[in-house]
C-alpha positions in Angstrom: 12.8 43.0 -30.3 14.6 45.6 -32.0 15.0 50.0 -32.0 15.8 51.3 -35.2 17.8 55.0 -35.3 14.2 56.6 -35.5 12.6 54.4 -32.4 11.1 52.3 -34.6 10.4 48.9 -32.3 10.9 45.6 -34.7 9.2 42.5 -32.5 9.7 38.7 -34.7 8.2 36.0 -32.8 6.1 33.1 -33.9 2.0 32.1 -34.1 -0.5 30.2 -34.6 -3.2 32.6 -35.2 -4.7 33.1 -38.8 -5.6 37.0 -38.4 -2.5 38.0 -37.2 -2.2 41.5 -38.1 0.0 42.1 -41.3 0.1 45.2 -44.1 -0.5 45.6 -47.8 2.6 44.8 -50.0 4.4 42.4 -47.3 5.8 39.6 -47.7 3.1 37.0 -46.8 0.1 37.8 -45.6 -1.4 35.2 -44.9 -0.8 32.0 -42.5 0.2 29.0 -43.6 -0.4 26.2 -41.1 1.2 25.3 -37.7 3.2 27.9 -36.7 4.5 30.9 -39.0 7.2 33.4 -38.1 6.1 37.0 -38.3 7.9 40.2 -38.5 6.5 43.5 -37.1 7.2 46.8 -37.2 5.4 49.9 -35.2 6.1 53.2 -35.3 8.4 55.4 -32.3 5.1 56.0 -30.5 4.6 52.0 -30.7 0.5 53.4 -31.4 0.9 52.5 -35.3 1.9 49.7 -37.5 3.7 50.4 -40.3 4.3 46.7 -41.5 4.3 43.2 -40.5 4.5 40.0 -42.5 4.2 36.0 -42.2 7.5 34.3 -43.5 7.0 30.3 -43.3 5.8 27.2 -45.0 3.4 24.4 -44.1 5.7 23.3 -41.6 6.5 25.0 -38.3 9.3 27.7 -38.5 9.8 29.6 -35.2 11.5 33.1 -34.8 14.0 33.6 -32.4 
């Protein structure tokens, strides 16, 4: 977990879960099998998300 200059909170993690929140226009959105990194981030108020996005294979990649 990450704050950006604005208080923008970055969390990258891993999961298993197929409805994983992600946005429009990211990078992957959609899982694909075992476990898939994500990316997130939410706004200052950490009430919003303003992306998030899968990156990972059919193998199991893990975000650390």
């Amino acid at each position: 977990m990450d704050i950006d200059n604005n208080g923008n909170t970055y969390i990258t993690g891993y999961t298993e879960s197929i409805n994983y929140p992600t946005t429009d226009q990211s990078y992957d959105i959609s899982h694909n099998g075992g476990k898939d990194v994500f990316v997130t981030k939410l706004n200052a108020n950490g009430t919003g998300l303003i992306s998030s996005t899968f990156i990972g294979g059919s193998a199991d990649e893990i975000g650390k």
